[in-house]
C-alpha positions in Angstrom: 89.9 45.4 -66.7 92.4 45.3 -63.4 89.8 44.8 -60.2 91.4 47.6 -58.9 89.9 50.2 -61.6 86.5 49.0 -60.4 84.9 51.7 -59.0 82.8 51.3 -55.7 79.4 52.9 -57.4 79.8 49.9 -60.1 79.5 47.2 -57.6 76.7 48.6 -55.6 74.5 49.5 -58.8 74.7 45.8 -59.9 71.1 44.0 -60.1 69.1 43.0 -57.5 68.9 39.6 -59.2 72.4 39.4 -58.9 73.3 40.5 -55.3 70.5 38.7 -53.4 70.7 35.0 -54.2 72.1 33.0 -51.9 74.8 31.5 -54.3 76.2 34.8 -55.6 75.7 36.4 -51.7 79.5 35.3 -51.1 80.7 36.8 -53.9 78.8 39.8 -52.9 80.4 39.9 -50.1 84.0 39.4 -50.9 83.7 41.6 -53.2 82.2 44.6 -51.0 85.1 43.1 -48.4 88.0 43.4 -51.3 86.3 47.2 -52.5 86.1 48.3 -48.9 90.2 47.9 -48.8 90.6 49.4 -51.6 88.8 52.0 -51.0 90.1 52.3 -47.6 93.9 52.5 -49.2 92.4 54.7 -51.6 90.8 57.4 -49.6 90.0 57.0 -46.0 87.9 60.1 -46.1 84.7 59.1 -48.3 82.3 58.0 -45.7 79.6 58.2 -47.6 79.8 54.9 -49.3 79.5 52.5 -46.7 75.4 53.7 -46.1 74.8 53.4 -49.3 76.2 49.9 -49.7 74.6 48.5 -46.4 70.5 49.7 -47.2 68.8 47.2 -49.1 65.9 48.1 -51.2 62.2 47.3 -50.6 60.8 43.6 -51.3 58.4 44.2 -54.4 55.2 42.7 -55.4 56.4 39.6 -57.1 58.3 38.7 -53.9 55.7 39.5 -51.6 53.1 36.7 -54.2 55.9 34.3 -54.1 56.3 34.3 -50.3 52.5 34.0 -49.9 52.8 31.3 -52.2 54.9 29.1 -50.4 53.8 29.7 -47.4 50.1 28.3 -48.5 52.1 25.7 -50.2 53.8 24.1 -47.3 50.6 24.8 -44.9 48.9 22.7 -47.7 51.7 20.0 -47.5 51.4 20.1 -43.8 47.6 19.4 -43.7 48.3 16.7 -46.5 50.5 15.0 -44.4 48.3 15.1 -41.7 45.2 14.4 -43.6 46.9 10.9 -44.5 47.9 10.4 -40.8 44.1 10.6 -39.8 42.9 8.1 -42.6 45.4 5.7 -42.1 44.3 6.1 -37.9 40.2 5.5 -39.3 41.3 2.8 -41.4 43.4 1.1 -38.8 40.5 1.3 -36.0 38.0 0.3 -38.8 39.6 -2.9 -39.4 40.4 -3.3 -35.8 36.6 -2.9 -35.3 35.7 -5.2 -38.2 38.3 -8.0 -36.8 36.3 -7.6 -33.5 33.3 -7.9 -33.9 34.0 -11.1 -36.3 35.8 -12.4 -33.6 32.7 -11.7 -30.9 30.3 -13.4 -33.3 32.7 -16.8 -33.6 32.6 -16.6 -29.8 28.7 -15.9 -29.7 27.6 -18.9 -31.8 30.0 -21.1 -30.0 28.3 -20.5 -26.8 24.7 -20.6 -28.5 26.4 -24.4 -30.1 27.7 -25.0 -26.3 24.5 -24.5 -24.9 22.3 -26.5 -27.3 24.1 -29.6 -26.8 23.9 -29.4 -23.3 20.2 -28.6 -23.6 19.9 -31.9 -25.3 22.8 -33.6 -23.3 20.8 -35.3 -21.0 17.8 -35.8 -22.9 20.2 -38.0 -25.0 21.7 -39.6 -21.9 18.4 -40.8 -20.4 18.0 -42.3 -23.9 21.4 -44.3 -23.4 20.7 -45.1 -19.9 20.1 -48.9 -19.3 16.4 -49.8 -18.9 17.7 -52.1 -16.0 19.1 -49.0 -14.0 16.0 -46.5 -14.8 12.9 -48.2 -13.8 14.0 -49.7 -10.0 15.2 -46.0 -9.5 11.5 -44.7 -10.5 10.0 -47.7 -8.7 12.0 -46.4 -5.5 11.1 -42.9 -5.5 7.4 -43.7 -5.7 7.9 -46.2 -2.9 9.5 -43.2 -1.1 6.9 -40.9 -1.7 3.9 -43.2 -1.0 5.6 -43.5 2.6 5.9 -40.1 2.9 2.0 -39.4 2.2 0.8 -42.5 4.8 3.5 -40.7 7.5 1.4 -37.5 7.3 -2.0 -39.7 7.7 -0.7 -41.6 10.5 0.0 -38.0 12.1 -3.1 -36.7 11.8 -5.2 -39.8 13.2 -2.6 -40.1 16.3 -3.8 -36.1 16.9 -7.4 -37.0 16.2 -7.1 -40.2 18.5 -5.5 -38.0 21.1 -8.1 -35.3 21.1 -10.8 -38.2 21.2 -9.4 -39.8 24.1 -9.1 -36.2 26.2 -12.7 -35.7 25.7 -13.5 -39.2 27.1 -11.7 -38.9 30.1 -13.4 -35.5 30.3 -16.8 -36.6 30.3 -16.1 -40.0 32.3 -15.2 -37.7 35.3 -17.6 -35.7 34.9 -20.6 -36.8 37.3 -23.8 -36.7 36.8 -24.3 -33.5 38.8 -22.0 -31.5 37.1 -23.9 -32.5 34.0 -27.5 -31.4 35.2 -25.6 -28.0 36.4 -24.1 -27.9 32.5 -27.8 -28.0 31.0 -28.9 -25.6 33.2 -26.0 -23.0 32.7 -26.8 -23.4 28.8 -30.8 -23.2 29.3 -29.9 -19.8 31.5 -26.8 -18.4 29.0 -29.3 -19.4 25.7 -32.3 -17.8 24.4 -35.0 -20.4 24.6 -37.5 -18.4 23.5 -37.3 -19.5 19.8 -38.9 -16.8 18.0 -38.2 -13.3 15.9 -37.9 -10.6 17.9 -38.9 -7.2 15.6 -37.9 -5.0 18.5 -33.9 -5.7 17.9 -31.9 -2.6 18.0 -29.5 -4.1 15.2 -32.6 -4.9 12.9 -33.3 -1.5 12.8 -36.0 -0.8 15.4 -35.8 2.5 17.4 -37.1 4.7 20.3 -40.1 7.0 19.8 -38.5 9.5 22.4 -42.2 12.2 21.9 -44.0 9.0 23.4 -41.6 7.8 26.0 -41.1 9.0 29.7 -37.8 11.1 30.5 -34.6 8.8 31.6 -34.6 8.8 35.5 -31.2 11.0 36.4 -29.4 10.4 39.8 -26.8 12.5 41.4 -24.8 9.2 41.9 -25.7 8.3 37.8 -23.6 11.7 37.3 -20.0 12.3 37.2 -18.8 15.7 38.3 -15.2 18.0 38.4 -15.5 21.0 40.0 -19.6 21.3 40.3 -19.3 21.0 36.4 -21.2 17.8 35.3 -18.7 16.1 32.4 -21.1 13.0 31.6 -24.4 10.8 32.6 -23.7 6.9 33.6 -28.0 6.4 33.2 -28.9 4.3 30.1 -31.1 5.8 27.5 -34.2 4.2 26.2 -32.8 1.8 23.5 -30.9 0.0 25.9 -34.1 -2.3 26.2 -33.7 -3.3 22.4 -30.4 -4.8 23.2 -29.5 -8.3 24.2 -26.9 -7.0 27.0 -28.5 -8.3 30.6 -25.9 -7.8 32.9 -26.9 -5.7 36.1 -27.3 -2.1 35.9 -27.6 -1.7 31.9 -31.3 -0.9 31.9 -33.5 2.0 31.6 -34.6 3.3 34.6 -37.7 5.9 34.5 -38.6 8.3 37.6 -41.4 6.9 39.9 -43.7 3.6 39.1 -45.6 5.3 36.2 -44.2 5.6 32.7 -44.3 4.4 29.4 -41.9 4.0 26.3 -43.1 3.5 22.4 -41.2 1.3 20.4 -40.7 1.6 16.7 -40.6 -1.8 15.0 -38.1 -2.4 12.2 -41.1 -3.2 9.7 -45.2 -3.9 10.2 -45.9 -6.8 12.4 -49.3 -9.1 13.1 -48.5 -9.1 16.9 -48.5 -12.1 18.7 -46.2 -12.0 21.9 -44.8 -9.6 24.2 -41.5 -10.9 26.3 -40.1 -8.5 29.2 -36.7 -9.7 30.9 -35.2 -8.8 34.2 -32.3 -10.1 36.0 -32.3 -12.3 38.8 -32.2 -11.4 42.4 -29.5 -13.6 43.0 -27.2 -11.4 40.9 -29.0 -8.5 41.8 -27.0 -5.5 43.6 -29.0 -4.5 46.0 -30.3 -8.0 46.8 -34.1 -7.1 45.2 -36.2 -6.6 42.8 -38.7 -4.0 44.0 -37.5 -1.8 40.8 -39.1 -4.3 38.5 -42.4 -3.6 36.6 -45.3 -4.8 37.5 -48.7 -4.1 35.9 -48.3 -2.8 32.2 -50.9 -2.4 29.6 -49.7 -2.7 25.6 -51.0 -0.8 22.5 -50.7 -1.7 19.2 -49.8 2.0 17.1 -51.0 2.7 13.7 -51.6 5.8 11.7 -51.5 9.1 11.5 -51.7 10.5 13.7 -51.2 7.3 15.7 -54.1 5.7 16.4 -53.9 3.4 19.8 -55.4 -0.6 19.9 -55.7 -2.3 22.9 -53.5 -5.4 23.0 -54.0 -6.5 26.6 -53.0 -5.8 30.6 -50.6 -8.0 32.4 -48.8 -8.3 35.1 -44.5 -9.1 35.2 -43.5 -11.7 37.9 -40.2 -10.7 39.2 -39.7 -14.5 40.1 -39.5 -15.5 36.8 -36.6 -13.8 35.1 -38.3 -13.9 31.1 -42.3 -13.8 30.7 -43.9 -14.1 27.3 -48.0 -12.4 27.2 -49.8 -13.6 24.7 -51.8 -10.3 23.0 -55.0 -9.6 21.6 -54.4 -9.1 18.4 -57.9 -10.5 17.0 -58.7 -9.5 14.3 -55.2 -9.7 13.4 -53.6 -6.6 12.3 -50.5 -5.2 11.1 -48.8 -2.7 13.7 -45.5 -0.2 13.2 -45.3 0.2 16.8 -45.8 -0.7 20.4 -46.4 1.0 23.4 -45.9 -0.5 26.8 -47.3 1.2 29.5 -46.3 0.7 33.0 -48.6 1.4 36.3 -46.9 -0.1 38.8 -43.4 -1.8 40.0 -42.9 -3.5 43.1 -42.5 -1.6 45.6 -40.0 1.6 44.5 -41.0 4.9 45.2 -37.8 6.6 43.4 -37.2 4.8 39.9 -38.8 1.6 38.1 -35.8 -0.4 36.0 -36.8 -2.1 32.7 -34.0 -4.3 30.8 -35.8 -5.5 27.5 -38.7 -5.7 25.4 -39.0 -8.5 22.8 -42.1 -8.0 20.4 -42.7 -10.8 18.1 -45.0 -11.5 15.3 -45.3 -12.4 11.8 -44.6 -10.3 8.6 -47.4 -12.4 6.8 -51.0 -12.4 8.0 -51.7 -15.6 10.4 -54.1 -18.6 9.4 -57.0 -19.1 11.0 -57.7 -21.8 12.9 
């Protein structure tokens, strides 16, 4: 049949399977091209063909399954391909790991060789060195130390020799006067009174303040800011328990009559009684007319307290530290002492007492 007598509705109603592929498309087209101008010399006026020709029909299921298809079969070649990549990465940095690390522990046990055989390098040396060289080496750093040890002696006797000498010259010029005055100053500074005293503040003996006369209070013992008395200079009672004898640190009482009780720091046997004043040549007003002079003592026991008789005395200003022997026989055992003072010498105003020494035994005395 003559291409010619083809009629357009023939070529357009051919199969899909026939049209679409990409091999036969050309054909397709030339074809449709080659009908198109026939049909163009053949009648210009049928316009309804070229619609019909152009619209392509709608993709059915099978093409839709077999587009899905490879489309999940090149993602899967994709990830494939990728997959590998990754592995071959792994097994690349595994290998560069394992290399490593073999390499690190070659290094590490030729440093742990390296520093055992310089460990026992000279160990091994010593061993080669000559006998000859080694011992007048050891034989000269004793030498050296032994003169190092006598050095230090020698220093310390040249300081002990020099310290001996300085006291020699210091006592050759000394004279014989300055000596006497040296015994003196340490008979006066010392306690020569070598016994206990129970009456020691820091031993733990105390002020009865019910028994004991009121602290004598001066205007000029009082210190004042706008008629408002801020504090007291006068020295309680307990000052006399105290070893402090320098001029003014005393108790001072109002008049020449007064007493003070003393609590002991444990029960005595009595035996002595010491009162201390200060001497007038360091006296301030150049005197001692404030000093006690006739006292009485009491041994305190009991309760309520019961009061023994120990003896009267009288203090001699003259004579800066006085022991009284009591009387204390039968002995007994006392918690306390009262001193009692009657008179001073020659004070109307106040009567200064600087410390009380009470001494005694803790154990009952032996008769003679």
């Amino acid at each position: 049949m003559p291409r010619s007598s083809r009629s357009p509705v023939d070529l357009c109603d051919l199969p899909e399977d026939v049209v679409r592929p990409r091999r036969v498309a050309p054909r397709g087209r030339n074809t449709c091209r080659v009908t198109e101008d026939n049909l163009s010399n053949l009648n210009q006026s049928d316009a309804f063909v070229l619609p019909i020709r152009l619209s392509a029909p709608a993709p059915g299921l099978t093409q839709c399954l077999l587009a899905c298809v490879s489309w999940i079969t090149c993602l899967a070649c994709f990830l494939r391909t990728q997959a590998h990549q990754i592995l071959f990465n792994t097994c690349r940095c595994k290998l560069f790991f394992q290399k490593l690390m073999e390499k690190t522990g070659v290094l590490v046990l030729c440093a742990f060789g390296f520093w055992m055989f310089s460990m026992h390098l000279p160990s091994k040396m010593e061993v080669w060195q000559d006998d000859s060289i080694n011992s007048p080496l050891q034989s000269l750093r004793m030498y050296q130390e032994k003169v190092r040890h006598h050095t230090g002696e020698i220093q310390d006797l040249r300081g002990n020799m020099t310290q001996l000498i300085a006291k020699l010259q210091l006592m050759e010029a000394m004279s014989d006067e300055q000596k006497i005055a040296q015994k003196i100053m340490k008979m006066i500074q010392g306690d020569f009174i070598e016994k206990p005293d129970f009456a020691l503040k820091s031993i733990g003996a105390s002020i009865d303040f019910e028994q004991t006369s009121t602290t004598y209070n001066h205007n000029k013992a009082r210190s004042y800011w706008n008629w408002i008395r801020l504090w007291n200079y006068a020295q309680p009672p307990d000052v006399i328990l105290e070893p402090n004898m320098t001029p003014g640190n005393c108790w001072a009482f109002s008049g020449d009559r007064g007493q003070v009780t003393i609590r002991l720091a444990q029960k005595v046997y009595l035996s002595n009684l010491t009162l201390q004043h200060i001497p007038k040549t360091i006296s301030l007003s150049g005197s001692l007319d404030t000093a006690p002079k006739d006292f009485v003592i009491y041994g305190m026991e009991g309760s309520p307290k019961e009061e023994v008789f120990l003896g009267a005395f009288q203090f001699q200003p003259e004579n800066i530290i006085q022991m009284f022997q009591l009387q204390n026989q039968p002995a007994r055992a006392f918690g306390a002492v009262k001193v009692k003072i009657s008179s001073n010498w020659g004070n109307p105003r106040f009567t200064c007492l600087y410390r009380v020494r009470v001494h005694g035994s803790v154990t009952p005395p032996r008769m003679p």
